[in-house]
SENUPA-979829 format. One record per atom (N, C-alpha, C): atom name; residue in three letters; x, y, z; residue number from 1. Coordinates in nm, 2 decimals, padded with zeros to 4 digits. Atoms other than C-alpha are relative to their C-alpha. Layout:
N
  atom  res       u       v       w    n
    CA  ALA       X       Y       Z  NUM
...
This chain:
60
  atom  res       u       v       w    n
     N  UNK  -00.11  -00.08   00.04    1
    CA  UNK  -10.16  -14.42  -28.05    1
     C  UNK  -00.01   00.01  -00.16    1
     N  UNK  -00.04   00.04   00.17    2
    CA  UNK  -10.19  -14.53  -28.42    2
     C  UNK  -00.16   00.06  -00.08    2
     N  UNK   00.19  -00.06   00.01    3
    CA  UNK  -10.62  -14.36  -28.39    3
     C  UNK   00.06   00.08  -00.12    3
     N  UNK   00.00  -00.15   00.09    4
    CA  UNK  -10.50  -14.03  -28.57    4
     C  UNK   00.12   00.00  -00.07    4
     N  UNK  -00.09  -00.05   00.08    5
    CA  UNK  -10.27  -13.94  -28.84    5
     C  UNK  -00.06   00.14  -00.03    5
     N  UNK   00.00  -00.11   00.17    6
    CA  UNK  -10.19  -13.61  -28.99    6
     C  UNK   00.03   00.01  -00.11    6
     N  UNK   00.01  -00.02   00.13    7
    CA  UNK  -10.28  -13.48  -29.28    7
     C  UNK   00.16   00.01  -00.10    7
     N  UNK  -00.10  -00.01   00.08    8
    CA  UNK  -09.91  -13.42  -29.37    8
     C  UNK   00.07  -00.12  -00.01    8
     N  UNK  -00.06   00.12  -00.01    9
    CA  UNK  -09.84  -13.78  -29.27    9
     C  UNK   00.04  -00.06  -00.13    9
     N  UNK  -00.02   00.08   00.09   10
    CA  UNK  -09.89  -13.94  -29.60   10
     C  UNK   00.06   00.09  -00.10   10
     N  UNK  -00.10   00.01   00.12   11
    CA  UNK  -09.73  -13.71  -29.81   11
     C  UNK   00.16  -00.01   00.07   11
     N  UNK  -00.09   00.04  -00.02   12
    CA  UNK  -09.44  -13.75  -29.60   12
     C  UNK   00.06  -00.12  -00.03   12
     N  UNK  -00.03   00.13   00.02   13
    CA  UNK  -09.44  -14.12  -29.63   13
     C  UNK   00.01  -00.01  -00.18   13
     N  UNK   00.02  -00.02   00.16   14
    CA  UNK  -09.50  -14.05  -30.02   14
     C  UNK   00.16   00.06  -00.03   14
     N  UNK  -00.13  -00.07  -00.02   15
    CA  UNK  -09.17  -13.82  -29.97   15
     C  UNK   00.14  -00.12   00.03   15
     N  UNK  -00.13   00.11  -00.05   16
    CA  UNK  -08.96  -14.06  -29.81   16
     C  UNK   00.00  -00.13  -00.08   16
     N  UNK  -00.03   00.14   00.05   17
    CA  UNK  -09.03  -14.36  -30.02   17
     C  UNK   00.02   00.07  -00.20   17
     N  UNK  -00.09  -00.04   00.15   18
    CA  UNK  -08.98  -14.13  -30.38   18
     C  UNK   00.17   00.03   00.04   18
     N  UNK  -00.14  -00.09  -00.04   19
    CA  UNK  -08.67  -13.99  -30.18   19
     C  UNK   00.12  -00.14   00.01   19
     N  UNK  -00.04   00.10  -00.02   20
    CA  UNK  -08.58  -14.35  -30.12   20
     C  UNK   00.03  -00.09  -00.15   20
     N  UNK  -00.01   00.00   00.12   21
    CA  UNK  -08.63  -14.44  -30.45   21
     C  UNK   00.10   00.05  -00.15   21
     N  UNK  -00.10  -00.12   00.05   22
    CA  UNK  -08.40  -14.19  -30.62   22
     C  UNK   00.15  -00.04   00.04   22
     N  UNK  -00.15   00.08  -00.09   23
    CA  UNK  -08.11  -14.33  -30.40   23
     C  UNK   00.02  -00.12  -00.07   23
     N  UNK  -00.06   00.15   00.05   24
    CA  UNK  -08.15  -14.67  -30.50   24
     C  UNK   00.05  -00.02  -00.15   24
     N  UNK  -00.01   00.03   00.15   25
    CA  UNK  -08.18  -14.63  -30.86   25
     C  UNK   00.08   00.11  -00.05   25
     N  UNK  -00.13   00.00  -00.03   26
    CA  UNK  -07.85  -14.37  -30.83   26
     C  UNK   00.09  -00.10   00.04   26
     N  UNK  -00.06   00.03  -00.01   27
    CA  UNK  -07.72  -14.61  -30.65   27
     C  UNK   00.05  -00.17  -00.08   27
     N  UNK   00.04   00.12   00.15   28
    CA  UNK  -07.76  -14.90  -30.95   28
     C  UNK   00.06   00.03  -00.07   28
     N  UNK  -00.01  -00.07   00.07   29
    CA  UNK  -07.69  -14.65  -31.15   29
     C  UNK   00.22   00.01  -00.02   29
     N  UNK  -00.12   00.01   00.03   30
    CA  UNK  -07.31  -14.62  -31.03   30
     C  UNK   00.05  -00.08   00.05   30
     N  UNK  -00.02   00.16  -00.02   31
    CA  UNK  -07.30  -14.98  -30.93   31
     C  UNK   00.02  -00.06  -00.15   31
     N  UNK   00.02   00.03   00.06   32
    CA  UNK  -07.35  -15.06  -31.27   32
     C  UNK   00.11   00.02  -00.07   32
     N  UNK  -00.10  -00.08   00.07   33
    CA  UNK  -07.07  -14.81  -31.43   33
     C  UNK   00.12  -00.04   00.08   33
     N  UNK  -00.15   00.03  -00.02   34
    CA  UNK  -06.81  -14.93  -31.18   34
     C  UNK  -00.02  -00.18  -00.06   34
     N  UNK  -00.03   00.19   00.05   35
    CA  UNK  -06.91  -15.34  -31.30   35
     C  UNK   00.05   00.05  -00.12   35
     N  UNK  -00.07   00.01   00.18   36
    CA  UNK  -06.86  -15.24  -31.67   36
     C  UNK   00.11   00.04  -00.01   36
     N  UNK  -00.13   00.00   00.00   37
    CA  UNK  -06.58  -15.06  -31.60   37
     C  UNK   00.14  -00.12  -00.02   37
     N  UNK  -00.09   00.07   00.03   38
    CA  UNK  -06.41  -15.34  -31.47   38
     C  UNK  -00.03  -00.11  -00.08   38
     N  UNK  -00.01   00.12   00.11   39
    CA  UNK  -06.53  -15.58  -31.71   39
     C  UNK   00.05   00.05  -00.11   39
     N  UNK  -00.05  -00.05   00.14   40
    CA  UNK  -06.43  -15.38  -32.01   40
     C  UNK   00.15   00.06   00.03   40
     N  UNK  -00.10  -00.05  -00.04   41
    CA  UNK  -06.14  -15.26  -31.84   41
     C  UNK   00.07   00.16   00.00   41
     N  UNK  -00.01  -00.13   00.01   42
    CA  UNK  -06.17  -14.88  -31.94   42
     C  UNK  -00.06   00.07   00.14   42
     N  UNK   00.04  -00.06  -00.13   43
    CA  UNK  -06.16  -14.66  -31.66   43
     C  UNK  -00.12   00.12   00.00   43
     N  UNK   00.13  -00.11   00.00   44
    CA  UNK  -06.49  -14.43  -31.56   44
     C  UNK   00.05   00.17  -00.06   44
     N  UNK  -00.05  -00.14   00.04   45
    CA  UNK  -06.39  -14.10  -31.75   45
     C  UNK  -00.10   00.12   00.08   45
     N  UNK   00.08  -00.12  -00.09   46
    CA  UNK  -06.49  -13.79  -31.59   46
     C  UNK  -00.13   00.07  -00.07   46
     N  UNK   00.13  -00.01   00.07   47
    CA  UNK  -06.75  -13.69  -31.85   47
     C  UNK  -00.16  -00.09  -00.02   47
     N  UNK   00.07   00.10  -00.03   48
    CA  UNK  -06.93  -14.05  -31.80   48
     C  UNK  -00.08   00.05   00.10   48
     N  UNK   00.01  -00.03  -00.12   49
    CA  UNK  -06.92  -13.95  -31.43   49
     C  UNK  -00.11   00.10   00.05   49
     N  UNK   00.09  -00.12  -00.02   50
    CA  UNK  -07.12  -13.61  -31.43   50
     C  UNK  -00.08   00.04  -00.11   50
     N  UNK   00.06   00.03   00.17   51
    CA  UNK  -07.39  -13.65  -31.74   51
     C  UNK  -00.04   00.21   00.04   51
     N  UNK   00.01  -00.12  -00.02   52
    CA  UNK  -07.45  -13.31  -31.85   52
     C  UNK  -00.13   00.04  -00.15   52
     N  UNK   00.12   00.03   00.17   53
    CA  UNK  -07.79  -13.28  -32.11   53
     C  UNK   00.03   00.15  -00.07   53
     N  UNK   00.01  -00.11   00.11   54
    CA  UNK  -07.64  -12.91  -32.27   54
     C  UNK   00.06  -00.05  -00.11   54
     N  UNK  -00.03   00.05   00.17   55
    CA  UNK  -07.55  -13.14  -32.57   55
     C  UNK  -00.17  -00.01  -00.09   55
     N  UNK   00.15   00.00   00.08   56
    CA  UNK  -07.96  -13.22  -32.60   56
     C  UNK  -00.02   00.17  -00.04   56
     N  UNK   00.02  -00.14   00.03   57
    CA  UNK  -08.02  -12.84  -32.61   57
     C  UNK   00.04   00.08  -00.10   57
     N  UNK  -00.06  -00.09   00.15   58
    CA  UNK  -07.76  -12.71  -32.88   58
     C  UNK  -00.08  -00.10  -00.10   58
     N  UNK   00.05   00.04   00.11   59
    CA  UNK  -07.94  -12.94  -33.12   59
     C  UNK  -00.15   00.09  -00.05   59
     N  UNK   00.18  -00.07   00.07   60
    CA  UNK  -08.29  -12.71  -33.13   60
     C  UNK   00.01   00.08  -00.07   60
């Protein structure tokens, strides 16, 4: 059963473990922002929440 793989096998497995990847280190990401929150006691402001890089851009 396990003789043949296809060709698209491995980049699927390459797919699913970047795709998997992306999640976890999101989900760190707003693991992280609700601990500091409550350790500092300031609540997650909505600009925190949704990063937005057109501030890098007006600088060129």
């Amino acid at each position: 059963m396990f003789s043949y793989l296809d060709p698209g096998t491995g980049s699927m497995i390459v797919t699913a473990i970047a795709g998997g990847a992306a999640g976890l280190a999101l989900t760190g990401k707003m693991g992280f922002r609700r601990l500091k929150s409550k350790i500092t006691g300031k609540p997650i402001s909505q600009s925190e929440s949704v990063e937005d890089d057109s501030d890098d851009e007006d600088d060129e």
